[in-house]
RODO-2510 file (C-alpha; in nm, 4 decimals, decimal comma):
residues 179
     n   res          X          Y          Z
     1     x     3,6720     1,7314     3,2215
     2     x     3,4837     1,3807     3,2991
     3     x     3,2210     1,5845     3,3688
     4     x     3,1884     1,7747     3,0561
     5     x     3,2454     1,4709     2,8313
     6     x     2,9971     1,2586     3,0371
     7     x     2,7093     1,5615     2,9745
     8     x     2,7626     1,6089     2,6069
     9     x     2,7744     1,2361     2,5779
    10     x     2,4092     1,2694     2,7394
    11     x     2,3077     1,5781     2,5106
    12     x     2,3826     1,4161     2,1988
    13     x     2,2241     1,0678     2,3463
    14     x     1,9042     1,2827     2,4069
    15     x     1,9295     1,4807     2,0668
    16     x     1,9292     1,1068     1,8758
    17     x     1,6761     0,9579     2,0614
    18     x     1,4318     1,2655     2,0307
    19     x     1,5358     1,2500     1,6642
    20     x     1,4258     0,9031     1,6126
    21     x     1,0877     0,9886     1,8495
    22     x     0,9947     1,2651     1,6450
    23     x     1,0744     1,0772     1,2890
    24     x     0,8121     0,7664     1,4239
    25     x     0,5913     1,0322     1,5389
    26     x     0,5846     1,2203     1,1848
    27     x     0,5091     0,8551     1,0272
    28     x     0,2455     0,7734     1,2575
    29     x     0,0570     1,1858     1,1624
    30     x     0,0474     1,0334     0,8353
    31     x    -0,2456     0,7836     0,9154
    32     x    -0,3554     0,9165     1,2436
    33     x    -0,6798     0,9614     1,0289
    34     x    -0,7591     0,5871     1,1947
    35     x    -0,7775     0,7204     1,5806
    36     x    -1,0889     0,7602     1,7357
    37     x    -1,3953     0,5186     1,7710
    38     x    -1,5440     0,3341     1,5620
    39     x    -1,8645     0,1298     1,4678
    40     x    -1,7729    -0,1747     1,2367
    41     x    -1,9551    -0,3857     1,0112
    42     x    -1,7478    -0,6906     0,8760
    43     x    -1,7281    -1,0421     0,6633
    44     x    -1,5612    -1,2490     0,7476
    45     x    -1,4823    -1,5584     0,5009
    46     x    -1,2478    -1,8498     0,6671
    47     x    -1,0827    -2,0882     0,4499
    48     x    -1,3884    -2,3292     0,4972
    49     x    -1,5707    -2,1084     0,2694
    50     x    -1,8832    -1,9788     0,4910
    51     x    -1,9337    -1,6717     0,5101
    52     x    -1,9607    -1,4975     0,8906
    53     x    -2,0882    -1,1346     0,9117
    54     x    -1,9892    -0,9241     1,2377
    55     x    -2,0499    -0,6146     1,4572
    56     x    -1,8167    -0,4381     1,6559
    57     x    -1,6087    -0,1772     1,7571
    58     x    -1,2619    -0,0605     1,6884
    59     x    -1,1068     0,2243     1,9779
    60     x    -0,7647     0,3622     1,8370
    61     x    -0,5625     0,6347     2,0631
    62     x    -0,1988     0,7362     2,0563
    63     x    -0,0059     0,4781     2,3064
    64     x     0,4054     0,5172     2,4501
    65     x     0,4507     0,8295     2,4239
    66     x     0,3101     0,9145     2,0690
    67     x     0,5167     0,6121     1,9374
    68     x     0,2351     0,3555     1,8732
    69     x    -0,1134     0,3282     1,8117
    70     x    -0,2871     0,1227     2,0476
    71     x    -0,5970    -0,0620     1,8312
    72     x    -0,8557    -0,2669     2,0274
    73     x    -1,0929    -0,4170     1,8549
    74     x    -1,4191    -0,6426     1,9489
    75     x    -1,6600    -0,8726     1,7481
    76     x    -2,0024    -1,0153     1,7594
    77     x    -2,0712    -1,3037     1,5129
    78     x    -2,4360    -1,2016     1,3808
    79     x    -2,5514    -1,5577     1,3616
    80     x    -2,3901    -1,7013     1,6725
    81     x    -2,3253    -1,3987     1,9308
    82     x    -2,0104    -1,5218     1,9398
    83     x    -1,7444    -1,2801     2,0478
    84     x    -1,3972    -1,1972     1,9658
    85     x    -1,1158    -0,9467     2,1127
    86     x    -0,7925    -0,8171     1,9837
    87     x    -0,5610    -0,5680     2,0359
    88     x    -0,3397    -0,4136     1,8246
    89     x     0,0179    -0,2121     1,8260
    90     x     0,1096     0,0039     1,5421
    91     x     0,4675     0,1810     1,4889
    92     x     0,7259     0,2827     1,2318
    93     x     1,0615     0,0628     1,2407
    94     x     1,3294     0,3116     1,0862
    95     x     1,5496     0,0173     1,0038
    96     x     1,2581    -0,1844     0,8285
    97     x     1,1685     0,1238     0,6449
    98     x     0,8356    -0,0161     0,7678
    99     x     0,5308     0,0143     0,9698
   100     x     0,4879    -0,2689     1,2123
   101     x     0,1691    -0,3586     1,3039
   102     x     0,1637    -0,6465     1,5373
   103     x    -0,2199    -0,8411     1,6547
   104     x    -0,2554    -1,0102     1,9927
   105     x    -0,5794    -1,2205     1,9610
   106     x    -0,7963    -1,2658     2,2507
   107     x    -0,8572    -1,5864     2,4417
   108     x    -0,5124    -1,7658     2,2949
   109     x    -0,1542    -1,6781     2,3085
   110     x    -0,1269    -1,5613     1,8944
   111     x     0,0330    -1,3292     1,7114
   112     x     0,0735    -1,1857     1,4251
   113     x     0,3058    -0,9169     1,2886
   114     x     0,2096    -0,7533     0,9656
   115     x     0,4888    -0,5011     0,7953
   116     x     0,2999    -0,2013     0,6614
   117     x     0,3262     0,0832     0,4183
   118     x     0,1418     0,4126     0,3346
   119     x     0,0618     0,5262     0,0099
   120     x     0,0017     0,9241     0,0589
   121     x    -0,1116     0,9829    -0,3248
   122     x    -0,4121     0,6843    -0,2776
   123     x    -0,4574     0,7571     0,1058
   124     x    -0,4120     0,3888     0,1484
   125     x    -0,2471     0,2010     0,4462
   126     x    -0,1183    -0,1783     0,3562
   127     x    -0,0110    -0,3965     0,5376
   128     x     0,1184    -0,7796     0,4588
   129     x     0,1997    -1,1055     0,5840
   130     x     0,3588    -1,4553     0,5490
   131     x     0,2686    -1,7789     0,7678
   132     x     0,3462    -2,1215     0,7648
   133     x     0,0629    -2,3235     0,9511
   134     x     0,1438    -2,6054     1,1811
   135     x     0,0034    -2,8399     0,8807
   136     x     0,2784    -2,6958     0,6902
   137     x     0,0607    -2,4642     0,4378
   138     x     0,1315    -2,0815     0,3499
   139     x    -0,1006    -1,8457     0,3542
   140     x    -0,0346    -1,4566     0,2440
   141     x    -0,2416    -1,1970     0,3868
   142     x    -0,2290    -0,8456     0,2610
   143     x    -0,4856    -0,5427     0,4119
   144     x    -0,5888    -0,2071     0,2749
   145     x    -0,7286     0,0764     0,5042
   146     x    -0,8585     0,3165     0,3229
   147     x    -0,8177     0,6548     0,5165
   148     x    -0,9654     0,8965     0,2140
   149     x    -1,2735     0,9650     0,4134
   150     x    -1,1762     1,0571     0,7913
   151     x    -1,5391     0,9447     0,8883
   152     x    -1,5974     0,6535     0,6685
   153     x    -1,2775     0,4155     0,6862
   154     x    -1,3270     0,0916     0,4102
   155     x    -1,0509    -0,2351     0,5325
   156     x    -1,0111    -0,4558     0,2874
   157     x    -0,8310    -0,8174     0,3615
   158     x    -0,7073    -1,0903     0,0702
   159     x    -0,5752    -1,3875     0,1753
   160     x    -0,3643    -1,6745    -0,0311
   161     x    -0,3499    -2,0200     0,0267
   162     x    -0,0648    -2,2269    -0,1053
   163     x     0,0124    -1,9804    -0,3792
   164     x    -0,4121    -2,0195    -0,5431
   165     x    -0,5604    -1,6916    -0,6351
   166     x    -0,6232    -1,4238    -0,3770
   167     x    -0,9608    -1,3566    -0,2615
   168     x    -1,0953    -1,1178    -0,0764
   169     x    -1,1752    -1,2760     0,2641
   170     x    -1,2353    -0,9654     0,4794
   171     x    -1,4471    -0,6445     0,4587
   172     x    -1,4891    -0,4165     0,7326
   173     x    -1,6615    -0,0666     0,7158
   174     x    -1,6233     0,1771     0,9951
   175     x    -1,7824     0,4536     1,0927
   176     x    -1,6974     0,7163     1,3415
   177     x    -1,8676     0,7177     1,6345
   178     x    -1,9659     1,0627     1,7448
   179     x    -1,7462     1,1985     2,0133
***
């Protein structure tokens, strides 16, 4: 009898879990659009005001078993050859009613964890965040990928300071690199 109870207790454990896999999966199908490699061209405008253009490359695949997107990215500053590295995690929290899309930034200890929505009718992906810098200032950051053409992807960033207007502080356009 301990036996039987202890393997449908495992059955229905299995059935839930694969449940919950397969709802994150059927999330993730709707913007898989975004794996693959990329060329990107970007600006770049910090809150000092000058504007940086960049190269780079994004490489998105499927990561933990079909649960994530792993997103690396790499930049070259045009004027300075000064590069930058991040990687990027991308899932859907069922209790959020969310996508999650957390950034580790290379060469420090950062990061940041956007929450994320997808807008089938537009083909848009948004994502948005709150901080509070160590000076004590806000800053709201909201991103648009637009996944309308599956070789031409447009990412749009606008950033807030201290409740001022938003501008648009970051442009990227990728291209898919041929396979």
């Amino acid at each position: 009898m301990k036996t039987l109870i202890a393997l449908l207790l495992l059955i229905g454990t299995n059935c839930v879990a694969q449940s919950k896999h397969d709802r994150i999966k059927e999330r993730l199908k709707q913007i898989e659009t975004v794996i693959g490699s990329w060329e990107v061209e970007a600006q770049y405008t910090p809150r000092s005001g000058e504007v940086q253009k960049e190269k780079g490359q994004y490489d998105i695949s499927w990561a933990l078993d079909s649960t994530y997107f792993h997103w690396h990215g790499t930049f070259t500053n045009v004027a300075t050859g000064n590069t930058r590295y991040f990687l990027s995690l991308i899932t859907y929290d069922q209790s959020e009613n969310a996508y999650i899309q957390t950034y580790f930034l290379g060469k420090t200890t950062e990061q940041l964890t956007e929450l994320g929505k997808y807008d089938a009718d537009r083909r848009i992906f948004t994502t948005h965040l709150l901080l509070t810098s160590s000076d004590g200032s806000i800053e709201y950051l909201r991103n648009d990928l637009d996944l309308s053409d599956p070789d031409r992807l447009e990412y749009l960033g606008w950033a807030m300071f201290d409740g001022a207007e938003a501008v648009n502080n970051f442009t990227a356009y990728m291209v898919r690199r041929p396979e």
